[in-house]
C-alpha positions as CSV (number, residue, x, y, z in Angstrom):
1,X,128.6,-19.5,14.4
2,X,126.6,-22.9,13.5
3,X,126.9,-26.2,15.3
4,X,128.0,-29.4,14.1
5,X,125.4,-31.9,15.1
6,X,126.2,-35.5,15.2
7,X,122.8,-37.5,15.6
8,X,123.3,-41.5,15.8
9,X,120.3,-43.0,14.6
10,X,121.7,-46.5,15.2
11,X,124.6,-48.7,15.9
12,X,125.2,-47.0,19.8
13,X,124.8,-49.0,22.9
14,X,124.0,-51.7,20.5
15,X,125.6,-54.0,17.9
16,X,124.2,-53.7,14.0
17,X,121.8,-51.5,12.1
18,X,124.8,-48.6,12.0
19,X,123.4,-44.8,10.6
20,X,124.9,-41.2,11.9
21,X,123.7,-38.1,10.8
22,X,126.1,-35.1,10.6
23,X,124.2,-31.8,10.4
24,X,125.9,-28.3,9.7
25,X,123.5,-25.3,9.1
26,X,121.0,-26.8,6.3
27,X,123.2,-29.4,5.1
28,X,122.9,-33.1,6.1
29,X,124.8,-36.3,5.2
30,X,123.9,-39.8,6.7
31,X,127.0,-42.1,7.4
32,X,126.1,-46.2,7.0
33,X,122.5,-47.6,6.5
34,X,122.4,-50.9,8.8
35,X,120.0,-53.5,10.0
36,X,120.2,-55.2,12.7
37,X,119.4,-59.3,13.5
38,X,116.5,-59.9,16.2
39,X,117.0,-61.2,19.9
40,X,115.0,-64.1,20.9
41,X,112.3,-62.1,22.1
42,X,111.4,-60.4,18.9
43,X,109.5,-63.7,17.9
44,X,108.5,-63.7,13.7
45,X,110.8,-60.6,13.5
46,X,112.8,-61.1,10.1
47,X,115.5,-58.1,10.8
48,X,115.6,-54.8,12.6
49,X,116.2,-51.1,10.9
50,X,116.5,-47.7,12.4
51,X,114.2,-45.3,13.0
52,X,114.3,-42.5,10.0
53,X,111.5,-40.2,11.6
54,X,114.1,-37.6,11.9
55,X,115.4,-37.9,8.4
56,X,112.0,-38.1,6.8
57,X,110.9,-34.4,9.0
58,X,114.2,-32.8,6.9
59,X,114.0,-34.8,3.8
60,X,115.0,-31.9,2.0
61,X,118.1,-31.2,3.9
62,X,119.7,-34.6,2.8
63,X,122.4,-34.1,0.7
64,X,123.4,-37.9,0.3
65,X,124.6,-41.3,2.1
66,X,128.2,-42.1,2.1
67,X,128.4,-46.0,3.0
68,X,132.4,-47.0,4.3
69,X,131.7,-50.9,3.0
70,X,129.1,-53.7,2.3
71,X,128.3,-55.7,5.5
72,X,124.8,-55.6,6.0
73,X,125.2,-54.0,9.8
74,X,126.1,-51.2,7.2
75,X,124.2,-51.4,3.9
76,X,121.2,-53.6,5.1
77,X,118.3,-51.1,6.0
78,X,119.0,-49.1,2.7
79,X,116.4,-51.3,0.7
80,X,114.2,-50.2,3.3
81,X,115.0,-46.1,4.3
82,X,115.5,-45.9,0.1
83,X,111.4,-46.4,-0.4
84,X,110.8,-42.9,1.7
85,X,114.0,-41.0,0.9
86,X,115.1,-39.7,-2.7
87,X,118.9,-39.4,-2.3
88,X,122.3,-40.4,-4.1
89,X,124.3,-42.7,-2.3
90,X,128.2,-43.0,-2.5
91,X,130.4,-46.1,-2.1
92,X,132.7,-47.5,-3.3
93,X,133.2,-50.3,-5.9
94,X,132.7,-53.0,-4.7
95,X,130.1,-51.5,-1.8
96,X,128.4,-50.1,-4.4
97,X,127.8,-53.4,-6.8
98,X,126.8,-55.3,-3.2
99,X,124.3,-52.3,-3.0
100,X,122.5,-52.6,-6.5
101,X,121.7,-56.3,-6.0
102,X,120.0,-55.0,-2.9
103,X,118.2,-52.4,-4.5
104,X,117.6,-54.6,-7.6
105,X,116.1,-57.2,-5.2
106,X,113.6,-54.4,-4.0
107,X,112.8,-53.1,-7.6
108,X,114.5,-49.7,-6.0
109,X,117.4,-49.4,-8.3
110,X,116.0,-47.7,-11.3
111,X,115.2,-45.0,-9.0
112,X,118.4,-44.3,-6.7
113,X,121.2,-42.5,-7.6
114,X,124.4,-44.8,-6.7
115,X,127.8,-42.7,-7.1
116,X,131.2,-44.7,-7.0
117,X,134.2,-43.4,-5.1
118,X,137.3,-44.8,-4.2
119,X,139.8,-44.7,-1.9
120,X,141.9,-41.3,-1.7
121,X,139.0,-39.5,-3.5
122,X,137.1,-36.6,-2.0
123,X,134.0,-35.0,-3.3
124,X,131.5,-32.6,-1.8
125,X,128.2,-32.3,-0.3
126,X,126.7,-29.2,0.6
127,X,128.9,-27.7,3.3
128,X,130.6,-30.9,4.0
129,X,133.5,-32.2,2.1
130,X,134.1,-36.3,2.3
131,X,137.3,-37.9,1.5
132,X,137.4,-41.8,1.7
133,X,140.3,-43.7,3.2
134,X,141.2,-46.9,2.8
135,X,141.2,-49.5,5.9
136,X,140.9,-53.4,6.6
137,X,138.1,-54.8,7.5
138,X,136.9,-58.8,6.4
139,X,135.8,-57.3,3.1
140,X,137.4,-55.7,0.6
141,X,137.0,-52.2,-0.5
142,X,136.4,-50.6,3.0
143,X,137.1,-47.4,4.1
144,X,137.1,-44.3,7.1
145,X,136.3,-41.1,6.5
146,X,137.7,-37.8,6.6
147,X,134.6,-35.4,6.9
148,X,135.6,-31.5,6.4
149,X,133.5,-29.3,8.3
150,X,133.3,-25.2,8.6
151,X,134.5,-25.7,12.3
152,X,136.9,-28.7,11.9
153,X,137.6,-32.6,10.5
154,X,135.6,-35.3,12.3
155,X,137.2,-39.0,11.3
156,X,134.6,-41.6,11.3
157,X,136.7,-44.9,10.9
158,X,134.1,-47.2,9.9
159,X,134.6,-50.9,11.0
160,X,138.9,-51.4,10.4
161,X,141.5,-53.1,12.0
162,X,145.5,-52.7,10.8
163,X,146.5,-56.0,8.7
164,X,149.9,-55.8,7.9
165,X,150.0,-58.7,5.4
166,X,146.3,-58.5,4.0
167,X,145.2,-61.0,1.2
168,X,144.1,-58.0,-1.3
169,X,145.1,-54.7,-1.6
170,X,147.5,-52.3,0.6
171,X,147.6,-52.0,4.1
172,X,145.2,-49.1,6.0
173,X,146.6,-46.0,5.1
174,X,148.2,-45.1,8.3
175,X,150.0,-42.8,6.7
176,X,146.9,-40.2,5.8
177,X,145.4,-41.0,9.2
178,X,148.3,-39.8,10.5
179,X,148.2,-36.6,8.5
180,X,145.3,-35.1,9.1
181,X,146.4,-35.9,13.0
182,X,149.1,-33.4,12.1
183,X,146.7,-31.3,10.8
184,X,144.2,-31.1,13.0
185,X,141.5,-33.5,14.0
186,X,138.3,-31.9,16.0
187,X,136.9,-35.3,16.7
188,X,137.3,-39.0,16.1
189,X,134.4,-41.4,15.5
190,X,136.2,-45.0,16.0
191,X,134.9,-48.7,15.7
192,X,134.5,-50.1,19.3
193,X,133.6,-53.4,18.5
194,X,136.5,-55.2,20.2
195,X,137.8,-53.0,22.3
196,X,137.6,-55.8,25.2
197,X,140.4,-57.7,23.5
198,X,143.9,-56.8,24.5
199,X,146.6,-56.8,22.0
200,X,146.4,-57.1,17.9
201,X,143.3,-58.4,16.0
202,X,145.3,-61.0,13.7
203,X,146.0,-61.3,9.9
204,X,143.6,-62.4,7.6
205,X,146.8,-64.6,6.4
206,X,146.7,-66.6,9.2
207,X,143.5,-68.0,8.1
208,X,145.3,-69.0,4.5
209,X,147.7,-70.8,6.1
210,X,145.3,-73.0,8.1
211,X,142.8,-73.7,5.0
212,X,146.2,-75.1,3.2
213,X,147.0,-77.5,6.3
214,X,143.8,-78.6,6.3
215,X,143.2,-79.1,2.5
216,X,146.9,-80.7,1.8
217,X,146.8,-84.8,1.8
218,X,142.5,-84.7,2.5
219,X,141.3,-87.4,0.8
220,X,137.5,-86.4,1.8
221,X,135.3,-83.9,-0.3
222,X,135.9,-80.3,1.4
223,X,132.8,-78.1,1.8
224,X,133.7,-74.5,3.6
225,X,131.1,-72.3,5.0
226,X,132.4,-68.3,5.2
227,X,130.2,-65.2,5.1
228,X,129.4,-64.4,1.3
229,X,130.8,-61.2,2.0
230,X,134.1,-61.8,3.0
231,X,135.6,-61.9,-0.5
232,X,139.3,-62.3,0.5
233,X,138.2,-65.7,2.4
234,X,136.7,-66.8,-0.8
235,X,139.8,-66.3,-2.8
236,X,141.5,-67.6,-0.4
237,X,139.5,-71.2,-0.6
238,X,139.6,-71.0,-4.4
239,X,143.8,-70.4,-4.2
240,X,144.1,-73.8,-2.1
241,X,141.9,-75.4,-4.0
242,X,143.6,-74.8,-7.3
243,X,146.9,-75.3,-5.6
244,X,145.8,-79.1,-4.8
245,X,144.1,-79.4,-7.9
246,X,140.5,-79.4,-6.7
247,X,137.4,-78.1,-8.9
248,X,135.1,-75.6,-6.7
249,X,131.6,-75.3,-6.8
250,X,129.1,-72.8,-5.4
251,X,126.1,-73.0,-3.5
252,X,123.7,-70.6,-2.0
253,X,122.1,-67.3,-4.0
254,X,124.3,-64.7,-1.6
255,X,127.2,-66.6,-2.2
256,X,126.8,-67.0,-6.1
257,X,125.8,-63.0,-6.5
258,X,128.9,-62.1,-4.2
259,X,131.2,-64.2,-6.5
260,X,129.4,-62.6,-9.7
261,X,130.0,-59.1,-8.7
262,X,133.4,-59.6,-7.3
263,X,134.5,-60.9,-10.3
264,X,133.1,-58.7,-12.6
265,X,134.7,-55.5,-10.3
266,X,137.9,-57.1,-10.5
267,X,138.0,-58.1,-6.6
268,X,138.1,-61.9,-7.2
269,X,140.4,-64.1,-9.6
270,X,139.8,-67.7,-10.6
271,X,141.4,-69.9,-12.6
272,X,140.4,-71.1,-15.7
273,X,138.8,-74.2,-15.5
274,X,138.6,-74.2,-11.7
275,X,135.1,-73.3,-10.9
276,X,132.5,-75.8,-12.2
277,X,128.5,-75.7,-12.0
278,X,127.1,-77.4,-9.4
279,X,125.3,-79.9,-11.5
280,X,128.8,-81.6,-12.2
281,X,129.9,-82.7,-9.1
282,X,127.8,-86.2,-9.0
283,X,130.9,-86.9,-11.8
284,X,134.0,-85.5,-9.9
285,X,136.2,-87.8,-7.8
286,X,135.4,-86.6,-4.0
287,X,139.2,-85.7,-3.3
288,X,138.9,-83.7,-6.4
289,X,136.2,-81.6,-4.9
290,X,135.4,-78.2,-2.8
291,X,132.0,-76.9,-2.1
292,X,131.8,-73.3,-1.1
293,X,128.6,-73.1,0.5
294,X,126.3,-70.4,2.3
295,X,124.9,-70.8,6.3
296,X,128.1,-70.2,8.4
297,X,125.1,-68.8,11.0
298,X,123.5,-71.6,10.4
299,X,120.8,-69.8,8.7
300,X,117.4,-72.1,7.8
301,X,116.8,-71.6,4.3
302,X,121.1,-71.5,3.7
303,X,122.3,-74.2,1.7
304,X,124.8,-75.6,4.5
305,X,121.5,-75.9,7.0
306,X,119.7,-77.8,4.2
307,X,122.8,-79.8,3.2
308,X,122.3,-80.4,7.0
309,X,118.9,-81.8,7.1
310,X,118.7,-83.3,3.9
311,X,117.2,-81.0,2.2
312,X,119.4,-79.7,-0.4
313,X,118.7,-81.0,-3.8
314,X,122.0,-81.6,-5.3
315,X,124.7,-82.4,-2.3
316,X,123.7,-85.1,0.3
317,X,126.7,-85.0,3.0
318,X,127.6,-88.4,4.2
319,X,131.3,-89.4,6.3
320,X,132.7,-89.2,2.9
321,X,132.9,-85.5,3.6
322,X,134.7,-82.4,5.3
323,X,133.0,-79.8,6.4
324,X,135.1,-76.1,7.4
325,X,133.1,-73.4,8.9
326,X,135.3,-70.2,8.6
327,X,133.5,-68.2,10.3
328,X,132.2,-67.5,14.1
329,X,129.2,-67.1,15.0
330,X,127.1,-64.0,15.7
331,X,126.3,-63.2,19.0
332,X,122.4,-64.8,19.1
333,X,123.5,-67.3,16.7
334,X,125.3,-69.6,19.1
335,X,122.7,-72.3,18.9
336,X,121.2,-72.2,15.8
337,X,125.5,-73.0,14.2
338,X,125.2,-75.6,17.0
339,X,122.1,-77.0,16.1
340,X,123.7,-77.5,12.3
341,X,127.1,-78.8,13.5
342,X,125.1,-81.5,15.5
343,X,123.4,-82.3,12.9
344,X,126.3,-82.8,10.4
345,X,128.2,-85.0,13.1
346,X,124.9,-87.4,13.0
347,X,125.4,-87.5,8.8
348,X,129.0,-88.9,9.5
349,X,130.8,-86.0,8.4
350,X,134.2,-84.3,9.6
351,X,133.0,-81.3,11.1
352,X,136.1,-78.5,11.8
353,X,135.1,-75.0,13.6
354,X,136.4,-71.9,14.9
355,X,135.9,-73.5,18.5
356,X,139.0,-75.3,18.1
357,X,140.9,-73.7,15.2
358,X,142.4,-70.7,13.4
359,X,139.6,-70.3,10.6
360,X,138.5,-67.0,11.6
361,X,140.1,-64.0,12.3
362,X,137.9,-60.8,13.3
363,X,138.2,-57.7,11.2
364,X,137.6,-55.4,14.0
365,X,140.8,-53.6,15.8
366,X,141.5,-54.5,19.1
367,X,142.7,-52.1,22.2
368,X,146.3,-51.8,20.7
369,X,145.1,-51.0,16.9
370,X,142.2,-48.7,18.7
371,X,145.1,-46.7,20.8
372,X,147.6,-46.5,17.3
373,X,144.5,-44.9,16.1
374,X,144.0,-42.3,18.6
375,X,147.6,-41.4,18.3
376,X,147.7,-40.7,15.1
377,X,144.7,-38.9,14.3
378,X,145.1,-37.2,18.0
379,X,141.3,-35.9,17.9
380,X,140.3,-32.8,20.8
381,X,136.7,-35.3,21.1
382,X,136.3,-38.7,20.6
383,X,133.0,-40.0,20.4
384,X,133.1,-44.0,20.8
385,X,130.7,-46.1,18.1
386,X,129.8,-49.0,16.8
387,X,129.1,-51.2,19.9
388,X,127.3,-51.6,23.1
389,X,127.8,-49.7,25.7
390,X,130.2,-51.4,28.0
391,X,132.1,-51.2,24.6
392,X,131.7,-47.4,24.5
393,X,132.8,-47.3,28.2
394,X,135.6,-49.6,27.6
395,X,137.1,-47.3,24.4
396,X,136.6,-43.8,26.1
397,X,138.6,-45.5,29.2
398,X,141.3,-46.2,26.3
399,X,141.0,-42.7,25.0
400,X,141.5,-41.5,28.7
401,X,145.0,-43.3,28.7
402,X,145.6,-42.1,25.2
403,X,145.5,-38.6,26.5
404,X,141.9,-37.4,25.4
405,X,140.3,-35.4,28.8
406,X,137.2,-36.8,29.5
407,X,135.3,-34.1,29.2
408,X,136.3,-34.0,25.7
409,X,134.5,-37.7,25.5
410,X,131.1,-38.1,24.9
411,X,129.2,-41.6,25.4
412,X,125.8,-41.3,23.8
413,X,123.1,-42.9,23.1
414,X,121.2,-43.6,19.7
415,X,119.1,-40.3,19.3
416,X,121.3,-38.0,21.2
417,X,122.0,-34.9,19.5
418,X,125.3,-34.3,20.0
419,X,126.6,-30.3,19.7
420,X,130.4,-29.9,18.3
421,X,131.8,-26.2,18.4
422,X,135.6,-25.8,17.5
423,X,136.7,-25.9,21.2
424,X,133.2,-27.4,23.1
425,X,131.2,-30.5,23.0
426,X,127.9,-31.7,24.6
427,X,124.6,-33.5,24.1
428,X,121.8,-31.3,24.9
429,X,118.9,-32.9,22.7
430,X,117.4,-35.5,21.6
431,X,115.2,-36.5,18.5
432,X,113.4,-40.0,17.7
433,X,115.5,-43.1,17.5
434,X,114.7,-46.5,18.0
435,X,113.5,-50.0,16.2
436,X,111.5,-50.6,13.7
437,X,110.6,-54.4,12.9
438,X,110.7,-56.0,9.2
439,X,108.3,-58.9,9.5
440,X,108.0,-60.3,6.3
441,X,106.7,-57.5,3.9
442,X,106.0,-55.1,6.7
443,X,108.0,-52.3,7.8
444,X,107.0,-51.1,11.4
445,X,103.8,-53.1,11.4
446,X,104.7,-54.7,14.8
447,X,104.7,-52.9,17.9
448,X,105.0,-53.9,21.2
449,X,101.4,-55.1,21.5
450,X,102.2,-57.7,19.2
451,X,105.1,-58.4,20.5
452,X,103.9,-59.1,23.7
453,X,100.7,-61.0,22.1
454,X,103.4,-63.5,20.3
455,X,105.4,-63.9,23.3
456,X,102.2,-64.6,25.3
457,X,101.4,-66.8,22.9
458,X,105.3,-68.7,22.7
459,X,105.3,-69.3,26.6
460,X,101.7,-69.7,27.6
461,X,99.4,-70.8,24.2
462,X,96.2,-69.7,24.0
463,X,92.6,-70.3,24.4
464,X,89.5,-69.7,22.2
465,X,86.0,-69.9,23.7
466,X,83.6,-69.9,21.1
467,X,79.4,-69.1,22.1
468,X,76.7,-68.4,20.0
469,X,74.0,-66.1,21.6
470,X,70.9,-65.1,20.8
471,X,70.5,-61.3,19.0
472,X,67.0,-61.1,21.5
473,X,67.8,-61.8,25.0
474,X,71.7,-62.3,25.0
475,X,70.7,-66.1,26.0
476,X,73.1,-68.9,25.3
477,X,72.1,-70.9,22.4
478,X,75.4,-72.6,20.9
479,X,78.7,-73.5,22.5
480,X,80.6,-73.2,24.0
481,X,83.2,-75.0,21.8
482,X,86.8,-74.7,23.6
483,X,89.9,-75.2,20.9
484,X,93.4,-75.0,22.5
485,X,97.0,-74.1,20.7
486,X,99.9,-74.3,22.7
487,X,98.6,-75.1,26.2
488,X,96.7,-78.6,26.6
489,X,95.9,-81.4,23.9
490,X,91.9,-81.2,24.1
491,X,91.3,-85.3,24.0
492,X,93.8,-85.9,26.7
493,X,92.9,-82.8,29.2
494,X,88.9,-83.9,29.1
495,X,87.9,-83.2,32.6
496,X,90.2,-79.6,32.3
497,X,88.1,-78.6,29.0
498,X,84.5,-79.6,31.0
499,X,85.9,-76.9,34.2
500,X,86.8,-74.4,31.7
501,X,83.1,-74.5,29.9
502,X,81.8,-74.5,33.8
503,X,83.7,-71.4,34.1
504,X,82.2,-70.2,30.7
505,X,78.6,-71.0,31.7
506,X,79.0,-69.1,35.3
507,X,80.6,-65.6,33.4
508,X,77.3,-66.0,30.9
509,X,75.1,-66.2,34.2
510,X,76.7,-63.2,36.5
511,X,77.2,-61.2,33.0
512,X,72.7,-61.7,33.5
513,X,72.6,-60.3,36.9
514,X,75.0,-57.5,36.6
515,X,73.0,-56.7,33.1
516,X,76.1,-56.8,31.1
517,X,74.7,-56.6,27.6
518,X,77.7,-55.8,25.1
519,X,79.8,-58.0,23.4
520,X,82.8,-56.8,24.8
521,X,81.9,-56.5,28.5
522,X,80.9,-60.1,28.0
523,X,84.1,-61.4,26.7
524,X,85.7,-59.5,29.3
525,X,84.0,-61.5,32.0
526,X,84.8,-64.3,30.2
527,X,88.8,-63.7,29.7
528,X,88.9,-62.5,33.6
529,X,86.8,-65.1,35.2
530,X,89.2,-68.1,33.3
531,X,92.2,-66.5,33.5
532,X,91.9,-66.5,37.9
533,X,90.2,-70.4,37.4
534,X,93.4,-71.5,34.9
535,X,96.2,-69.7,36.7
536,X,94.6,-71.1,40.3
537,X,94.6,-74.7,38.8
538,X,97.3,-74.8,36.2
539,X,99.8,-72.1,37.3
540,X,99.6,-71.0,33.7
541,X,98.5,-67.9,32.0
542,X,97.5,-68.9,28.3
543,X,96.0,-66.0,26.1
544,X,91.9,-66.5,26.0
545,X,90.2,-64.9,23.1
546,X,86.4,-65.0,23.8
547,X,84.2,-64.9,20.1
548,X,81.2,-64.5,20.2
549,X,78.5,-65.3,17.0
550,X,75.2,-63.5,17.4
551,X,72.1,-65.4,15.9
């Protein structure tokens, strides 16, 4: 009998860019299409994708991608992995309308296939039948999934936590979980982004009741900054603000296209005459007025970063004003929010952050939600996901206590190939899996060579030496001119440019005697012979690119 293979192409060992691939005989489904956000060494790097080699070699095998919701650690690299692979894609609402603004963005969605599901329906693919069900998470519309195989049911839970008292919709569906427990579960893919908090990851309502303390008797204009995806925070903001009788505006395209589509799905609910263009608020009373802005990650072209720096057009913030960020920040993000919070402080305004209050709540499950879900869906393998990999150590420890052998646990790594049979499981292979870089409109572009080159260039600037020699007898007969970037101001550092063209002038001479003749054997006389003279006087390695003209 066939294998189930389960092949993470992202999202292991690792936070962001989330894909699996589950593989049965000649059928294959991908699960989640994320990006991920570059470190600080991955200078000019816009965002980071997975590696498709794998499912570009068995294009033809792919029978669709089933998304569980519309954060972009989830839906991001789709633009990108939709240009080299023709297949449908299946979301639900909401997901789905986040997905086509993507596409639409790209010019990709005239030629994708986007098929809406909801939660409790199940539809097949190939060998493998999919049922979606629903879960929390900070936006609506989420779900796990239920994944029938010919050897078993494998739950992959997506990102959830368990909200009793969520803003929208019903509570996860415990109750189906713990069905197919009953059942018969054969593995369990679970979410093991917070697994290193103890307890309960709190209500989303908690938030609600903080936003109305700190709207009631404010005098000031109130701006809130929230992830444009986190729909049920948005309605939350517009509630309190109708409730005290303030007109909202918008700003930021991510957080107007959010609104548009929620609304249009029927996820979102204003009140007539609540929402007002942002055009109009030069003539509403401040204490009459709440901004709901973009750049809770303190983002440099969001409209809260340019609100910041004075660079928005329309909203100048002064100590006239309130500013709420809901939201906290990204790991890697830390001093870029800082950077913005500083700066609002310097405008005057009231600044009030997660640091010190209860405007954010995660929408990940923590250890006790994580164990209620082993329980119920009692799996023979757990596979931890969805984290790095102390995380993944941390959940299978959990699962351990929860009664799952560890030998029925298996802690990969992106590109393992992982082998399910109905009563064995091991990783035995592996196929290609990695990062690929987005730098501006390049996909892949930029290795590690260029990396290095631009961090070179970041710590250490650079060099050019430019000669001229003659195309007869390799002789010197212009330069060299010596321009610097990064490393010393030429008209201050005089007597260092005069040692550096001494340096020059001796390479050009021993390049004579050892009858080096080429251009590149030159330049790499050059590059040597400064790099010992710089590092000996300055302690500094800048990058020196030799260019030689030929007359």
């Amino acid at each position: 009998m066939a294998k189930l293979k389960i092949i993470p192409l992202g999202g292991l060992c690792e936070i962001g860019k989330n894909l699996t691939v589950y593989e049965y005989g000649q059928d294959i489904i991908v699960v989640d299409c994320g990006l991920g956000f570059p470190d600080e060494e991955l200078y000019g790097v816009d965002v980071v994708i997975p590696d498709i080699t794998y499912l570009k070699q068995n294009r033809e095998r792919i029978r669709g991608i089933i998304i569980t919701h519309g954060h972009e650690d989830h839906i991001g690299a789709l633009p990108y992995v939709m240009r080299e692979l023709d297949v449908p894609i299946y979301a639900t609402p909401l997901t789905a309308g986040i997905i086509e603004l993507k596409l639409e963005e790209h010019d990709l969605l005239y030629n994708t296939q986007i098929f809406t599901k909801r939660a409790g329906d199940k539809f097949r693919l190939g060998c493998f039948e999919i049922e979606f069900i629903h879960v929390n998470h900070s936006i609506a519309d989420s779900v796990a999934l239920a994944i029938r195989t010919p050897i078993g049911v494998v739950i992959h839970t997506g990102d959830f936590k368990i909200d009793v008292t969520p803003i929208q919709g019903e509570m996860i569906d415990l109750a189906r979980l713990g069905q197919l427990g009953k059942q018969g579960v054969l593995a369990l893919l679970s979410d093991s982004t917070n697994v290193e908090r103890p307890g309960h990851t709190e209500s989303e309502r908690k938030v609600a009741d903080k936003f109305d303390e700190l709207f009631k008797g404010c005098e000031k204009r109130i701006i809130v900054t929230t992830f444009a995806s986190n729909i049920q925070r948005i309605q939350q903001i517009v509630n309190v603000a109708a409730k005290y009788k303030r007109k909202v505006a918008v700003t930021g395209r991510s957080m107007e296209n959010m609104i548009r589509v929620a609304m249009e799905l029927g996820y979102m609910d204003i009140p007539d005459g609540v929402l007002m263009d942002l055009t109009q608020i030069k003539g509403q009373p401040k204490d009459r007025t709440v901004i709901i802005s973009t750049g809770s990650q303190g983002e440099s072209m969001s409209a809260l970063y340019r609100m910041a720096f004075s660079e928005h057009k329309q909203i100048n913030i002064d100590a006239g004003d309130r500013v709420i960020i809901s939201a906290s920040a990204i790991p890697g993000n830390e001093t870029t929010v800082s950077r913005v919070i500083d700066e609002l402080f310097h405008k005057g305004a009231e600044v009030i952050y997660d640091r010190h209050t209860d405007l954010h709540v995660s929408g990940h499950a923590s250890q006790e939600e994580q164990k209620m879900m082993l329980a119920l869906t009692k799996p023979r393998f757990f596979i931890p996901v969805h984290g790095e990999y102390r995380m993944l150590c941390k959940h299978a420890e959990l699962a351990h206590i929860m009664g799952i052998d560890s030998n029925h646990t298996v802690i990969a790594e992106n590109g393992c190939v992982i082998e399910l049979g109905r009563k064995s499981i091991k990783v035995e292979d592996t196929v290609p899996a990695g990062r690929v870089f987005v730098d501006g409109s390049g996909v892949g572009d930029v290795g590690s060579v260029v990396l290095r080159d631009r961090k070179h260039l970041a710590e250490d600037g650079m060099i050019v030496v430019s000669i001229a020699l003659s195309g007869h007898d390799n002789s010197l007969v212009g330069g060299p001119e010596i321009v610097t970037r990064g490393f010393i101001y030429e008209k201050e550092s005089e007597e260092l440019i005069d040692e550096v063209k001494r340096v020059v002038y001796e390479s050009l001479s021993s390049c004579r005697h050892q009858r080096i003749s080429d251009q590149n054997g030159i330049k790499n006389k050059i590059r040597t012979n400064l790099t010992g003279y710089l590092y000996k006087t300055t302690k500094r390695s800048p990058m020196i690119l030799p260019v030689i003209t030929v007359i």
